[in-house]
N, C-alpha and C positions, 0 to 999 in steps of 0.2 A: 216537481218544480222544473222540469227540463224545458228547455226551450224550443227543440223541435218536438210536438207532439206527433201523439196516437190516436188522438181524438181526429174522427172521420173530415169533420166539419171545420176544419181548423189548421193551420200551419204551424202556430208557433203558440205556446202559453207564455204569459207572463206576468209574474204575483208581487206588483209594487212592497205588499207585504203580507202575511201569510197571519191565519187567525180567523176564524167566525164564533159567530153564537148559532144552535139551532132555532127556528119559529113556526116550522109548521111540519105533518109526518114524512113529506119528502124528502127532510134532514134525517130523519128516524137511523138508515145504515149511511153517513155520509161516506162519501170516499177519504174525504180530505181530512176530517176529522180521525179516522182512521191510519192515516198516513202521521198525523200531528204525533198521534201515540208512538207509532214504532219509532218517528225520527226522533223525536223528545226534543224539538227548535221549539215548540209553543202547545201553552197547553190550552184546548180548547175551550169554548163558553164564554162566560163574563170576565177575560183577562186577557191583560195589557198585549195588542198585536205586536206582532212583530217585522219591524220592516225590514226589505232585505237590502243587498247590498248595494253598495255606489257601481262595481263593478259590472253587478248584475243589470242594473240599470240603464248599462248603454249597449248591451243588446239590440233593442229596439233601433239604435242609430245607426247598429252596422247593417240591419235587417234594410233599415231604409237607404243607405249606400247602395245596397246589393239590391233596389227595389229592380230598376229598368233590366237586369240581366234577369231577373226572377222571370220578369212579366214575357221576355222576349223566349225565355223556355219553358213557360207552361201558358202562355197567352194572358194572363188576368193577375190582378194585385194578390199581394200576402195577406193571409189573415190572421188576425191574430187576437188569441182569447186572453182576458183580463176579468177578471180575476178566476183561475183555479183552485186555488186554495184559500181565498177569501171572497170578498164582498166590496165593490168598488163605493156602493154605497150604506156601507155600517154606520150607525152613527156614533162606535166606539172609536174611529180612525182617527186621527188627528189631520186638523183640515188642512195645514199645513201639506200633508204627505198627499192629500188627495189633489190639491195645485200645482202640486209637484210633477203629480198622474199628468191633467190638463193641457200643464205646458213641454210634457215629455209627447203627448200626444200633436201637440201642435207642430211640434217641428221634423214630424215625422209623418209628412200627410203623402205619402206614396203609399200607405200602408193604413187597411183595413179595420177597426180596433173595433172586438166585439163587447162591451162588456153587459152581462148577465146577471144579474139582483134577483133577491129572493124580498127586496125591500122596494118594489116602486113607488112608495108613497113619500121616501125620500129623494128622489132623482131630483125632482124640482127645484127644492131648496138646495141642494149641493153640486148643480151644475157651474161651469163657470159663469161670468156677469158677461162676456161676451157669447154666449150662444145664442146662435139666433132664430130668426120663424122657420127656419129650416135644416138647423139643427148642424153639424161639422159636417162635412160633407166626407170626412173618413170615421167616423164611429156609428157604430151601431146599437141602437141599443136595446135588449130582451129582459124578459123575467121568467122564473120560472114559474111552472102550474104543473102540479102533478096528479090535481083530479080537476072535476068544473067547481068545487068552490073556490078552491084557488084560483081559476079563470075567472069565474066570476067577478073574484074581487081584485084583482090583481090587473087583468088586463084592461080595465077603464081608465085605472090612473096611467099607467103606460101610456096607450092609445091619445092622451093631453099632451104629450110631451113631442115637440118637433125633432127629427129624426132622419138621418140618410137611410136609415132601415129602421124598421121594430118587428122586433121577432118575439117568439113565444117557445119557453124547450119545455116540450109535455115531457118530460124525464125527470126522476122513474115516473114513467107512466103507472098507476096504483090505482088508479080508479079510472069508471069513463070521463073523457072529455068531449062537450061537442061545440066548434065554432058557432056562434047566433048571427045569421044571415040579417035580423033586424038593428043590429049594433051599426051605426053610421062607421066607424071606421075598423077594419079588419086589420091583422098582423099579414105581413109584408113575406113572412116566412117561420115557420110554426117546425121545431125537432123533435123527434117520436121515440121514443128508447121504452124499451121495460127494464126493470134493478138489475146489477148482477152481485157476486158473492155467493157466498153459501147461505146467506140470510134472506135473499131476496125475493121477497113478493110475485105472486106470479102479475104477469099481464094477458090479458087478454085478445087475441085474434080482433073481435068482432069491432075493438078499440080502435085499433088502430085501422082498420077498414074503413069505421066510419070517419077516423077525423080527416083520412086521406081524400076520401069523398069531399068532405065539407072546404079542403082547400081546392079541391078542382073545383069545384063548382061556383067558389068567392073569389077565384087568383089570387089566394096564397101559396106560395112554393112550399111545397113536401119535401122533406128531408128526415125519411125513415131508417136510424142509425140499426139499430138491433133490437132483439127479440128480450135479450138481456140473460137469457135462461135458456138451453133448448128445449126444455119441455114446454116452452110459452111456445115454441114455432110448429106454427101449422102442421110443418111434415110430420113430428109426433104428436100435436094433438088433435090431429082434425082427419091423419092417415096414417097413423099407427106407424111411421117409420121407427125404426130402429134408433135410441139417439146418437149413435156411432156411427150411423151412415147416413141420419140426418146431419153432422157436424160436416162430414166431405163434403155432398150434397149445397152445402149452403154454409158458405166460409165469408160472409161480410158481416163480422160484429160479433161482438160475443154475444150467444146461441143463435146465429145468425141472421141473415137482415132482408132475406126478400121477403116479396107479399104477392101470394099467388102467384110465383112465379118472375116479380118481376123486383126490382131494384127501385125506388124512389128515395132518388138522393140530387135535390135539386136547390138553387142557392136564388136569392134572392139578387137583384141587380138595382143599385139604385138608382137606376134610370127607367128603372120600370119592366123590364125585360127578364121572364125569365131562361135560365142559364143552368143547363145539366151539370153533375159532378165532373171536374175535372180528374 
């Protein structure tokens, strides 16, 4: 629940309230869910969320105090991920707390708000009544897909929905995914991870090859986090490195994150521009 993250992609998390249910195999090893157990704050599935604190809550206000020094020493806005340990669009939330979200987000528009659903068939109905044909111009909003039927069915309803960004996190990556150059509208910015743990599924090289192709070639920005596993990274499956000096070798992500040698970790701009890792 910390508020400066680890997450590559990200500056800051922050969980209005903590709690999901699983819906599809992407949830199979959650992280968070996992986390729910050891802290014992909320027990996972179909029961009562938990919101956090008042205190916690005004985070975000200092974050946006602190916006214009942020932007003057790293050049670019804060971002900031919502929800890591829940679902900004659950429909067990209380709608109260999700307005709550809304107007916590309104008055902190120096600052970036990503938030991530594993539900976009709810965003629609549980935006606010002021959003409009083009959506807040500090939130962003993704879902995930961890193979192509999840794209398939997941990234239509998204893609309806107006937006300063829409993004797509292929994580865990468990199956292939491929962009469809015939879809009228593309994601703005697509994140590539394979699982990690001791339980985690492998991913595949050839996966993440091709969906990195399919965003150069559409102008979606690539942002390939990690391998998830080293035995998914090339250096040992495709050259037999050793996984002990594949880990030196290649220290971005856990089991590490280039692709053929290179790094793609690139962010989307809502002005259309794309824009390397900071």
């Amino acid at each position: 629940m910390a508020h400066n993250s680890k997450i590559e992609w990200t500056d800051h998390t922050f969980n209005p309230w903590i709690g999901c249910t699983n819906v599809s195999p992407g949830c199979d090893h959650c992280y968070a869910e996992s986390w729910s157990k050891r802290s014992g704050l909320v027990k996972w599935g179909n029961n009562p969320r938990r919101r956090t604190s008042e205190a916690y809550w005004r985070a975000p206000v200092k974050w946006q105090a602190a916006a214009a020094a942020f932007h003057r020493q790293h050049g670019r806005r804060q971002r900031v991920f919502c929800a890591s340990l829940a679902d900004v669009f659950d429909n067990q939330v209380d709608r109260v707390w999700r307005s709550d979200l809304f107007d916590l987000i309104a008055v902190t528009p120096a600052i970036d708000w990503l938030l991530l659903t594993k539900r976009p068939q709810n965003i629609e109905k549980m935006l606010p009544k002021d959003w409009s044909e083009q959506g807040r111009p500090n939130v962003w909003l993704g879902t995930t897909a961890e193979d192509q039927a999840r794209f398939d069915q997941r990234w239509p309803m998204l893609s309806r929905i107006p937006a300063a960004v829409r993004f797509i996190s292929y994580e865990p990556a468990i199956g292939p995914m491929r962009l469809n150059p015939t879809h009228e509208q593309q994601p703005d910015w697509l994140i590539v991870g394979g699982e990690s743990g001791h339980r985690a599924r492998p991913m595949r090289a050839t996966w993440a090859r091709e969906i990195i192709r399919d965003c150069q070639s559409l102008g979606v920005a690539p942002f390939f986090k990690q391998w998830g596993a080293i035995a998914n990274n090339p250096l040992v499956c495709e050259q037999a490195m050793a996984p002990k000096a594949a880990v030196l070798a290649d220290q971005h992500g856990k089991g590490g994150g280039l692709l053929d040698g290179q790094l793609y970790r690139h962010f989307p701009d809502p002005r259309g521009i794309l824009t390397a890792a900071a």
